[in-house]
C-alpha positions as CSV (number, residue, x, y, z in Angstrom):
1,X,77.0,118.9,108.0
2,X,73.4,117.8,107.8
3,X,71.3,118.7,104.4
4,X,67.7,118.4,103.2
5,X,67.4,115.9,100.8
6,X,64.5,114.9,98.4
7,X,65.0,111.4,97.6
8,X,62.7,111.3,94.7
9,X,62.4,107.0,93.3
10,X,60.8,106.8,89.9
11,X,59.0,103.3,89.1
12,X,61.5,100.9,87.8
13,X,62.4,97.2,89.3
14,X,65.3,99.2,91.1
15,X,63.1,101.2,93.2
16,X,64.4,98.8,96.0
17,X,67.6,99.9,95.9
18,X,66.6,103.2,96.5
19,X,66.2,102.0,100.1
20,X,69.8,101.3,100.6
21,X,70.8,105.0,99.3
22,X,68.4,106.5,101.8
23,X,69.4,104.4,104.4
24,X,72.9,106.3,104.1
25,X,71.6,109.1,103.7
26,X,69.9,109.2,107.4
27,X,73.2,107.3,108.7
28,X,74.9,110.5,108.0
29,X,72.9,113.1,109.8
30,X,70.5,114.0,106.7
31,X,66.8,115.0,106.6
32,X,65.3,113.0,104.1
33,X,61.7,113.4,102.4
34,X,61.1,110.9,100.2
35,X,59.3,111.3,97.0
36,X,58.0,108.8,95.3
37,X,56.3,108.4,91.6
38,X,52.7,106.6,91.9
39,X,54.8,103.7,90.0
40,X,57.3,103.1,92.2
41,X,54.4,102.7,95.0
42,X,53.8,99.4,93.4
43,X,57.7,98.6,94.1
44,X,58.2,100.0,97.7
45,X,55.2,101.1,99.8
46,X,54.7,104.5,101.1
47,X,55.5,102.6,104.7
48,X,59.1,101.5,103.8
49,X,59.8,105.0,103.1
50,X,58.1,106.5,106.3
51,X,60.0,104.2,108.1
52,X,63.4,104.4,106.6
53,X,63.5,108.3,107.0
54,X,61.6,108.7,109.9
55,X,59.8,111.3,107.4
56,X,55.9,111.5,106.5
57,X,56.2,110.5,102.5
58,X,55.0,113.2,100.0
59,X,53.5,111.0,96.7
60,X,50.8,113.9,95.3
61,X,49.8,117.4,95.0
62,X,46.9,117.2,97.0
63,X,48.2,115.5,100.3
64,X,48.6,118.7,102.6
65,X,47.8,121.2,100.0
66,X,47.8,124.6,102.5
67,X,51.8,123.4,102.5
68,X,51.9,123.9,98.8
69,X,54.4,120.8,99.0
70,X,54.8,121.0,95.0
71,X,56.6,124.1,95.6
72,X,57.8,124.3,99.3
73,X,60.1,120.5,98.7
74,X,62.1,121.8,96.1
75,X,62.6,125.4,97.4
76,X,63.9,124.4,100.6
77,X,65.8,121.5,99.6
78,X,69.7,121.6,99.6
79,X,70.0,118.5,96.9
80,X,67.2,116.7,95.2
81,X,68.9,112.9,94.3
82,X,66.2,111.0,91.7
83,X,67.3,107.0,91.9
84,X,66.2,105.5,90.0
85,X,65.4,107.6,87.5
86,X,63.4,106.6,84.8
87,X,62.9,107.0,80.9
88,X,59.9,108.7,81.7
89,X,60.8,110.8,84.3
90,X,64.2,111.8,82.2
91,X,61.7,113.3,79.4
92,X,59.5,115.0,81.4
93,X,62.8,116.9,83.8
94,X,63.8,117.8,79.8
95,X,60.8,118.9,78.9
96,X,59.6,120.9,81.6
97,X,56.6,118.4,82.4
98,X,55.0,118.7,85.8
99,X,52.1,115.9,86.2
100,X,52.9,114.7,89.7
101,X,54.8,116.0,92.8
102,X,57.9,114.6,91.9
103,X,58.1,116.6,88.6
104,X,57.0,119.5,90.5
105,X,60.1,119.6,92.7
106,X,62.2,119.0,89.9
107,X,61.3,122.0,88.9
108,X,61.0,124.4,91.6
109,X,64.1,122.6,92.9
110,X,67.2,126.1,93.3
111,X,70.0,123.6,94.1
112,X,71.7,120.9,92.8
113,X,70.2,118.1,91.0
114,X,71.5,114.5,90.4
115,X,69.6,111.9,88.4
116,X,70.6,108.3,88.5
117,X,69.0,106.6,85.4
118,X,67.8,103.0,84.9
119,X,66.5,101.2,82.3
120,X,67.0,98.6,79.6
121,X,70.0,99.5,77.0
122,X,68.2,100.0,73.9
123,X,65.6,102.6,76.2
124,X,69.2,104.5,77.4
125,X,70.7,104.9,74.1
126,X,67.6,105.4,72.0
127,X,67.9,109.1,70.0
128,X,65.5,110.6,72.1
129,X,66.8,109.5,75.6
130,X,70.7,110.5,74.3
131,X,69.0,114.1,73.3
132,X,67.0,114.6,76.8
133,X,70.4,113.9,78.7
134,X,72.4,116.2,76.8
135,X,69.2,119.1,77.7
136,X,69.6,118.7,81.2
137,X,73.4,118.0,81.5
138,X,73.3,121.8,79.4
139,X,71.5,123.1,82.1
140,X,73.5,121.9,85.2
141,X,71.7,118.8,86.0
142,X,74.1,116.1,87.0
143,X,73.2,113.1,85.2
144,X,74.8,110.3,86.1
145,X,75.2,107.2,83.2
146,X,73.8,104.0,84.2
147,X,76.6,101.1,84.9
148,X,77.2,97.7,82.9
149,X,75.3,94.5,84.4
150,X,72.4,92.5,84.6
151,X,69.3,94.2,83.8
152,X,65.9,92.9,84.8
153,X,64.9,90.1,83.2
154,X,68.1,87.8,81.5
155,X,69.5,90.5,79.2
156,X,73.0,92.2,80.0
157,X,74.0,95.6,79.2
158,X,74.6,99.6,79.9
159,X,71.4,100.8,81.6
160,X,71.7,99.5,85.4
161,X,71.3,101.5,88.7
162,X,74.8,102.3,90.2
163,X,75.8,100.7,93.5
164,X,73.6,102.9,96.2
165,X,77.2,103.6,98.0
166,X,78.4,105.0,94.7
167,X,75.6,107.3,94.4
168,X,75.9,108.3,98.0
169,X,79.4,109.2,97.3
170,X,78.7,111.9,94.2
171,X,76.5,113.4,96.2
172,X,78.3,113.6,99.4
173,X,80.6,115.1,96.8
174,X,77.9,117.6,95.2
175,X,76.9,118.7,99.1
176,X,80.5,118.8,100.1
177,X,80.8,122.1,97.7
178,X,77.8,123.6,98.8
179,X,74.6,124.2,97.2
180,X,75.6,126.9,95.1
181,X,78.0,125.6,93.5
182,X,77.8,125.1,89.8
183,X,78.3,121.6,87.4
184,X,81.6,123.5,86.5
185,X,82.5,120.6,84.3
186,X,79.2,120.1,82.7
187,X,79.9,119.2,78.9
188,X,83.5,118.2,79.2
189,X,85.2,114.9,78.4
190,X,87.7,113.9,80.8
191,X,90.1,111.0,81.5
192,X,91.3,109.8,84.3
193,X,93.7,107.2,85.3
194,X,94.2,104.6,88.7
195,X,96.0,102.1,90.0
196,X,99.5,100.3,89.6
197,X,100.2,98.3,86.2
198,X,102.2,95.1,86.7
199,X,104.5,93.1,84.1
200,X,104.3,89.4,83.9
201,X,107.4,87.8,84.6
202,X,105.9,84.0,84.4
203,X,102.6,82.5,85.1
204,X,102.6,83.8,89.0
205,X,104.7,86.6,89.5
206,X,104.7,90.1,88.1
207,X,106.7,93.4,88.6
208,X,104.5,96.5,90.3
209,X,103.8,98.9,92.2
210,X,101.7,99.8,95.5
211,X,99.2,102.0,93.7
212,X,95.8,101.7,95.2
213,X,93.8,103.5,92.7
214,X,92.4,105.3,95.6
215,X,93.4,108.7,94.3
216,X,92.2,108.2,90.9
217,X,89.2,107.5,91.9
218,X,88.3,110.1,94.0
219,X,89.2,112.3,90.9
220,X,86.9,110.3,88.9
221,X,84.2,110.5,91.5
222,X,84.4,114.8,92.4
223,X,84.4,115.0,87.9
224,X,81.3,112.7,87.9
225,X,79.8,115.3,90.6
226,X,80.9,118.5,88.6
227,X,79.1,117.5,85.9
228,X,81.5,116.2,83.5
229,X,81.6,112.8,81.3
230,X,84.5,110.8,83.0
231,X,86.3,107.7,81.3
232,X,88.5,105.9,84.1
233,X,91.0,103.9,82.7
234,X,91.8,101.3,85.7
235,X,95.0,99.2,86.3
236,X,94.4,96.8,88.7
237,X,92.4,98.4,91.6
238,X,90.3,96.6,94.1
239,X,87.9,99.3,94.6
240,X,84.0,99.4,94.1
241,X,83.2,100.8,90.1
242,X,82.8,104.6,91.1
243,X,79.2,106.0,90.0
244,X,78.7,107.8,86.2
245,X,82.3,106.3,84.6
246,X,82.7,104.6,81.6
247,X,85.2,102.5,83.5
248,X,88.2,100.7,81.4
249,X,90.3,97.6,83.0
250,X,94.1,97.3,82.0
251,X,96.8,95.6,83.3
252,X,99.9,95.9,82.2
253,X,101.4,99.6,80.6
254,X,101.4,98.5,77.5
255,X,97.4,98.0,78.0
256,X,97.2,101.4,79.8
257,X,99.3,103.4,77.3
258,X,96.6,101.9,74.4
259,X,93.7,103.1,76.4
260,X,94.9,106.5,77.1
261,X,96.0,107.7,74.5
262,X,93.1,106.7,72.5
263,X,90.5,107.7,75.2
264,X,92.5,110.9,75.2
265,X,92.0,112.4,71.5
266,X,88.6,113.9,72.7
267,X,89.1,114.4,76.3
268,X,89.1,118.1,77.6
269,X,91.4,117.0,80.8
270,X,93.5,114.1,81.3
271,X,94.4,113.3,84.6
272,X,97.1,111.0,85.2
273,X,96.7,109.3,88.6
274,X,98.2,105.4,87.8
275,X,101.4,104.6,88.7
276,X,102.9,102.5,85.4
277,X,105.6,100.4,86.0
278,X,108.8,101.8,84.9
279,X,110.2,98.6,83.7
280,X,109.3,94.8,82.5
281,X,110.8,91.7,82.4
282,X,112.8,91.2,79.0
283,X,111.2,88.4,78.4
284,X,108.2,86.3,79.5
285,X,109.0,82.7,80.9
286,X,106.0,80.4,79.9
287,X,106.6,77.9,82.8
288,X,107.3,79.0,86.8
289,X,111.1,80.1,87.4
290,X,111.8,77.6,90.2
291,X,114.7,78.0,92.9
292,X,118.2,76.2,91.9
293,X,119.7,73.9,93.8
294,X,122.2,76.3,94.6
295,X,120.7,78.7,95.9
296,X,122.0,81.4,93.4
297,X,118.7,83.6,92.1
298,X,118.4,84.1,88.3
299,X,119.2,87.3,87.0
300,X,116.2,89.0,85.7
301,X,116.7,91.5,82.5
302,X,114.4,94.7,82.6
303,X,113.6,96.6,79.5
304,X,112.3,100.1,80.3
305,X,108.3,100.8,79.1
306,X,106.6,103.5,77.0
307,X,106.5,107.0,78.7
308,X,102.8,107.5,78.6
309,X,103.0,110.8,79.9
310,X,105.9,111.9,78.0
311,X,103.8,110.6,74.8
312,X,100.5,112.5,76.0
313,X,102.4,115.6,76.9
314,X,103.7,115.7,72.9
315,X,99.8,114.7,71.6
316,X,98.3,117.3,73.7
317,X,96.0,119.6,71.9
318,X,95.9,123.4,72.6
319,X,93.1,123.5,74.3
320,X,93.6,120.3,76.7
321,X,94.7,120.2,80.2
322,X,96.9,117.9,81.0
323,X,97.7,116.6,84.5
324,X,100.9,114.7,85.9
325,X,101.7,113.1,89.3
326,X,104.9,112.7,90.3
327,X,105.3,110.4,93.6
328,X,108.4,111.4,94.9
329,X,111.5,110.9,97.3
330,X,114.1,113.0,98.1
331,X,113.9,116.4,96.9
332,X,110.2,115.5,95.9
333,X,109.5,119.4,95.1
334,X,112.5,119.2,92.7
335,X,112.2,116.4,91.0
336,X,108.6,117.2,90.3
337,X,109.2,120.5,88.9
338,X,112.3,118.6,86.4
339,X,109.1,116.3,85.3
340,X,106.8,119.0,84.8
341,X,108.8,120.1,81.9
342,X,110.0,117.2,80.7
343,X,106.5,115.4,80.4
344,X,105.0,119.2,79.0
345,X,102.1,119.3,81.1
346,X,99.6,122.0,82.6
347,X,99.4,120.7,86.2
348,X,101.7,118.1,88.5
349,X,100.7,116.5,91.5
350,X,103.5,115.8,93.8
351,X,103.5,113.4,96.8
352,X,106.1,112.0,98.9
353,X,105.7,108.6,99.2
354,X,107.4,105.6,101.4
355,X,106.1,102.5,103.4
356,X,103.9,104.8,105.7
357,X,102.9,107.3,103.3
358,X,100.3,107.8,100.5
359,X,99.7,104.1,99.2
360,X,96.5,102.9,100.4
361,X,95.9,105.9,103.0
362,X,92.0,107.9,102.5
363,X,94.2,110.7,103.0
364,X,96.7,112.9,101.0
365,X,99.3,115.7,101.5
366,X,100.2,116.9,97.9
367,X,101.9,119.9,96.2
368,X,100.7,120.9,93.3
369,X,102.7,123.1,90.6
370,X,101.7,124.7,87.6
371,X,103.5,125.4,84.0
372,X,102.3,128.4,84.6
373,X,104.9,129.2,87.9
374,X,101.9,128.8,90.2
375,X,102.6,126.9,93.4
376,X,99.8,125.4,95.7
377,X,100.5,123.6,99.0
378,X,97.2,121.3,100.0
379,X,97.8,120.3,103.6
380,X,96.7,116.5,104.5
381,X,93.7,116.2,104.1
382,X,90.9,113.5,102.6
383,X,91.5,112.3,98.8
384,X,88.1,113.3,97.8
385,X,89.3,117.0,99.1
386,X,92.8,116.9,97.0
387,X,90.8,115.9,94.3
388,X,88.1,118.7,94.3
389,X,90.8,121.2,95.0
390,X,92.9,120.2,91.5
391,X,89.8,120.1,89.7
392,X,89.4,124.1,90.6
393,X,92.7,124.4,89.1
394,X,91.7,122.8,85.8
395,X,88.6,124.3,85.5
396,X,90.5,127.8,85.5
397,X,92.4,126.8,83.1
398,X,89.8,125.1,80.9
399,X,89.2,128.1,77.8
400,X,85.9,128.7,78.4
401,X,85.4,128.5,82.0
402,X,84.3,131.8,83.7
């Protein structure tokens, strides 16, 4: 469904990559009226933007002033995205500054609003930068944290753009639940976890599992776009670093188990999306296990690994949710039910799996149960969709949600 957008590009070195973003914004079907900050005019020229959107670019108050643009932008827009977004600009959205059209919009804006910062680390976590983000994530803005790389110039750290497709994912996310709807997750912690572990069985071989992450991280991605502050605990997943995560790479379950249960002792949700292998190898064999002469394969001793959810499900505070998948054959409704209780969770997940189903697909067909006797059937449909739909079960179940 096409949306008005205000692409609003504040004046840092990653104004360019603000081009990218709109680019995919116009590729879908969107109206796009770019709105740039008189610094980020000396990045990208008013002509790359008139160009790009096939829109007339609005950079001051005074340009078409029997419009009132300062106020018409914002009131008809559907989703105002700011990337990048800019110390400056941050202080002035907290503070209720208007000193430019940009600013303007921001506040006259009635829908959604997503800020992607950038900046230099020391500018992102400096007192009064942490204290402006926590304002506006109070009052519904989505504000999404900066990812880990190369910064301009040859320092390294927290305070780079995200990848434009990442950011065009959130808020195909935000504009997928309509402009109404509220940053329902604003202020929570959660956790999620992806992918397939695997156990080293020598130098070039491992046990595992066919675990795409895929699901995990479209949980990750819809709790970024609700507003929450996501930590996504990875195990092995070939997938770009969703937008807004504080993103943690495991390997094995012993690795996962130590991240989650540590990233877990604040978290208002956990949702466990990785597949952990089951077992591991006994023992470790330093060198390859080559083939006998024989022919007679060795025999390979498995020792079964920590229950993570089991362990979670005993940890869990009061006041946490706590989510289970169970990827199932058989009598997949059964067996999830049996793990429901057994792992003592709020929520399971239950897909049936096999060599044509679930692993890898953009698509899902999952049941989901609750502790609570409550039964929901979502019908196949894409993962970003399953995961929106399990987040409006949490959030009823969070205490304090209306």
């Amino acid at each position: 469904m096409s949306a008005s957008i205000v692409l609003g590009v504040g004046g840092g070195i990653a104004a360019y990559k603000a081009c990218e973003l709109l680019r995919l914004f116009t590729e879908s079907g969107h109206r796009v009226r770019v709105v740039p900050t008189a610094s980020a005019l000396r990045f990208v020229g008013a002509p790359t933007w008139a160009a790009l959107s096939g829109q007339p670019v609005a950079d001051d108050v005074w340009t078409d002033v029997h419009e009132v643009p300062h106020v018409r932008l914002g009131k008809q827009a559907d989703l105002v995205v700011v990337a990048p977004t800019t110390t400056d600009l941050l202080a002035k959205a907290a503070h209720g500054l208007a000193d430019d059209l940009l600013t303007n919009t921001l506040l006259t804006a009635r829908c959604p609003v997503l800020l992607a910062p950038a900046m230099h680390t020391e500018m992102w976590e400096h007192p009064a930068t942490v204290a402006n983000v926590a304002t506006l994530r109070s009052r519904g803005v989505r504000v999404i944290d900066p990812a880990v790389g190369r910064l301009t110039g040859a320092d390294t750290g927290k305070g780079r753009l995200p990848d434009p497709a990442e950011i065009f994912a959130v808020a195909r996310q935000v504009l997928a639940r309509g402009g109404s709807a509220p940053a329902d997750l604003a202020g929570r912690r959660v956790v999620v976890t992806a992918g397939g572990t695997r156990e080293p069985l020598d130098p070039v071989r491992f046990l595992g599992n066919r675990s795409s992450g895929k699901q995990g991280y479209a949980f990750a991605r819809a709790a970024v776009a609700r507003g929450a502050q996501v930590t996504l605990i990875a195990a092995n997943v070939s997938l770009p670093d969703p937008a807004g995560v504080d993103l943690i790479r495991v390997g094995t379950t012993a690795e996962l188990r130590e991240a989650t249960v540590k990233a877990a002792v604040e978290a208002d949700a956990v949702v466990m999306a990785a597949a952990p292998a089951d077992f591991r190898p006994a023992t470790y064999a330093p060198g390859k296990i080559k083939k006998s002469d024989d022919g007679v394969a060795p025999t390979i001793e498995l020792v079964t690994n920590p229950d993570i959810a089991a362990e979670l499900g005993q940890r869990k505070r009061p006041e946490q949710l706590f989510v289970v998948f169970a990827a199932e054959t058989g009598d997949a409704e059964a067996n999830g039910r049996a793990k429901l209780a057994r792992k003592r969770a709020d929520l399971i997940v239950i897909n049936e799996v096999g060599p044509d189903l679930v692993f890898g697909a953009d698509t899902n067909t999952v049941t989901v149960i609750g502790a609570d006797g409550s039964v929901a059937h979502l019908p196949e449909q894409a993962k970003e969709s399953v995961a929106d739909a399990v987040w409006d079960l949490v959030v009823a179940r969070l205490p304090g949600s209306s």
